[in-house]
Steps between C-alpha positions, in 0.01 A plus 500: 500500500366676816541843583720417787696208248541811282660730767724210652647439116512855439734531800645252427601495173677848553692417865818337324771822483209733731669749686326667815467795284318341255251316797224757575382543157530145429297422766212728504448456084501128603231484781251713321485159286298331828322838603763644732526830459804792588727229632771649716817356644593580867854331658565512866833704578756338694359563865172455403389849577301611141395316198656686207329495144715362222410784251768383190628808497867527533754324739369630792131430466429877472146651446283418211307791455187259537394658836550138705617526860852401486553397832274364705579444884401144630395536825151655431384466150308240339835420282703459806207307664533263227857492499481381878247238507600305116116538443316654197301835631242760335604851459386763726114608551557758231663243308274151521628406132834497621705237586840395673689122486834453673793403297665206609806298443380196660520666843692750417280856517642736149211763495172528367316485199180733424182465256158578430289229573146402511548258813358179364677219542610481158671821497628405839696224389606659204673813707655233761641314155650813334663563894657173451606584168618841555717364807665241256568761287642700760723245646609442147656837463584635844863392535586661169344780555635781682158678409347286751758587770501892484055422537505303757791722688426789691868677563802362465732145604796439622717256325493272788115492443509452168721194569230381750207518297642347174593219725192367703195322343155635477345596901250254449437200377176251587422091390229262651809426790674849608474821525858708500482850513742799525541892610859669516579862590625785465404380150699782329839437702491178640820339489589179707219308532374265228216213537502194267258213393448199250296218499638100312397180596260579740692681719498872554815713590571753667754756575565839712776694494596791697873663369730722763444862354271704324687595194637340209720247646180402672322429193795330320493239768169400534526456106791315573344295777166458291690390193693267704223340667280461135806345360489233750174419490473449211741260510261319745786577782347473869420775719830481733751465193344775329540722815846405466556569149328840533765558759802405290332701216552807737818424668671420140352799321436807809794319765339546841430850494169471409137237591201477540256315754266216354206263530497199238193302485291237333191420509338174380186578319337152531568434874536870653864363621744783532876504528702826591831595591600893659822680426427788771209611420132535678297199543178468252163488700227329478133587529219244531170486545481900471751530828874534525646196554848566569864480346663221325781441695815351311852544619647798314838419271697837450436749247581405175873650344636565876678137485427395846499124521167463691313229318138539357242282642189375314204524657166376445129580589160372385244781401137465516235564186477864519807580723649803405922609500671797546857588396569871615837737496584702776393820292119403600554428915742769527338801341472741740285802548632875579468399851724188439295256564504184298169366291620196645364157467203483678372828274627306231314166577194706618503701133517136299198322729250825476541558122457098465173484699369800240579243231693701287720308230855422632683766247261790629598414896873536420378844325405628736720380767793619397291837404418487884863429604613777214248801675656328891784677390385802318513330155956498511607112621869501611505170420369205233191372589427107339188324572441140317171311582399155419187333580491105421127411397567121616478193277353453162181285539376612105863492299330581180238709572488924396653657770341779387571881475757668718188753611326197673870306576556751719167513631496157602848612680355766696151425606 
């Protein structure tokens, strides 16, 4: 057995009944097995503002007396550098034996993980490994543990946020065909909007919501609205019934008093075909070729609960390899400074293009756009603020070939 076999079985072996408590220790008596040493846990709160250590010591993640930063900010450190490109990094000048690796849940960006390291290539892949392992392990106990939570929270949620967050997938999510990725504020009391996405049979869907409100009324219909529409679909129901059964959903269960505005779409993995329908809401954009391309116009149904009668229609589009799509709530456009001025669409486009042509992964663009749109208006948004993103890559030509880490998936995306 390797050094590295020994570590992996060592982890292993003791992950069945783990709790997040239990993780640091686990993990840093584990790695000295394949020469990592003073292996620290660091999980990305909420916003993605600071990485905060996991020190096993009480609910809250409170100080271990070991003398270890507990919070580290992203935006200027070497953690946070890591954090932002999904790449492996040395440590500091003053720390060259020091390294950082990005945890990731596919695309999905949890924190970081630190280690001594020597830097060869060995030891390399060995830290990358115990990432990977570490996330799993992560993933395995997050939604049970209110530990995790209270970490990766900075101040308190409403209960219309804590409806919202319980309810969406992961903000990211990569394969050798699409990229879909996610930002949603004010993160803390968000309360009407909700995105949605699944992928079956080759065909990727997805789903916007945007609920009258900002309280919990809000948030009990998009869950009712997002519950609706996962209920048909996976029933294999078509885009315009399941707009329709959403609607009954609210009518039967809210009466007309309450609705939300929507964008139902499909995308067709193999083909780049897409098929959408509107209920009120803002058209998605597309970008091509690095340049704003324009709306997808598609005659808007009403809003979904009011009961209207005005029939959904489906509409259809062919992307190109590479093409990009937006889905956006009003909270974005419509943020206004103290002088009342929108950000608008054109800052919004404008934001999205520049922090493209820097190649930055997807995830880290929406970062910091809606940290942009957040500081436009003096860090208070009177409003939710949704942005969904999907780039198709274009057809398969190598079906069973590694499509290889999300670090250079996403580099492919952006370069």
């Amino acid at each position: 057995m390797t050094h590295s076999e020994r570590m992996f079985s060592g982890l292993l072996d003791a992950c069945h009944g783990l709790s997040l408590e239990q993780m640091p220790s686990l993990v840093r008596e584990q790695a000295v097995h394949a020469g990592l040493g003073n292996a620290l846990v660091y999980l990305a709160d909420l916003q993605e503002d600071v990485l905060r250590l996991v020190t096993g010591q009480g609910p809250d993640g409170g100080a271990d007396g070991s003398g270890e930063t507990a919070e580290l900010p992203i935006d200027g450190t070497r953690a946070g550098q890591s954090f932002m490109s999904l790449a492996p990094l040395r440590g500091d000048e003053d720390k060259p034996g020091q390294w950082w690796t990005p945890l990731l849940n596919g695309a999905e960006r949890l924190g970081v993980l630190r280690a001594d390291a020597d830097g060869s290539p060995e030891q390399t892949k060995a830290l990358q490994r115990l990432a990977s392992l570490v996330t799993l392990l992560i993933i395995s106990v997050r939604d049970q543990s209110d530990s995790y939570s209270r970490l990766v929270r900075r101040r308190s949620m409403t209960v219309a946020a804590e409806m919202q967050w319980n309810l969406m997938p992961p903000r990211a999510f990569v394969n050798d065909r699409v990229t879909i990725s996610a930002a949603l504020e004010p993160a803390y009391e968000v309360g009407g909007d909700a995105f949605d996405y699944a992928l079956a049979d080759g065909v990727v869907h997805l789903s916007l919501f945007d609920a009258m409100g900002h309280d919990v009324a809000a948030g009990i219909t998009a869950n009712l609205a997002v519950a609706a529409c996962r209920n048909a679909r996976r029933q294999n129901v078509d885009l315009i019934d399941t707009g329709e059964f959403i609607e009954r959903t609210l009518v039967e269960q809210l009466g007309n008093g309450r609705y939300c505005t929507a964008v139902l779409l499909n995308l067709d993995i193999l083909t780049g075909q897409i098929s959408w329908i509107n209920h009120g809401h803002h058209l998605p954009v597309v970008i091509r070729d690095d340049s704003w391309t324009g709306l997808l116009r598609c005659p808007p149904a009403h809003p979904l609960g009011t009961d209207l009668g005005i029939k959904a229609t489906l509409c259809h589009e062919q992307l190109h390899p590479g093409d990009r799509l937006i889905l956006y709530t009003d909270g974005i456009t419509e943020a206004k400074d103290p002088a009342g001025e929108e950000f608008g669409m054109e800052r919004f486009m404008d934001f999205i293009l520049a922090h493209n042509a820097e190649g930055l992964p997807v995830p880290e663009t929406l970062r910091r756009l809606v940290h942009s749109v957040l500081d436009y208006q003096k860090g208070r948004l009177q409003d939710d603020a949704t942005v969904l993103f999907l780039e198709w890559r274009g057809p398969d030509t190598t079906p069973h070939a590694d499509i290889g880490t999300p670090q250079e998936l996403f580099s492919r995306t952006d370069h």
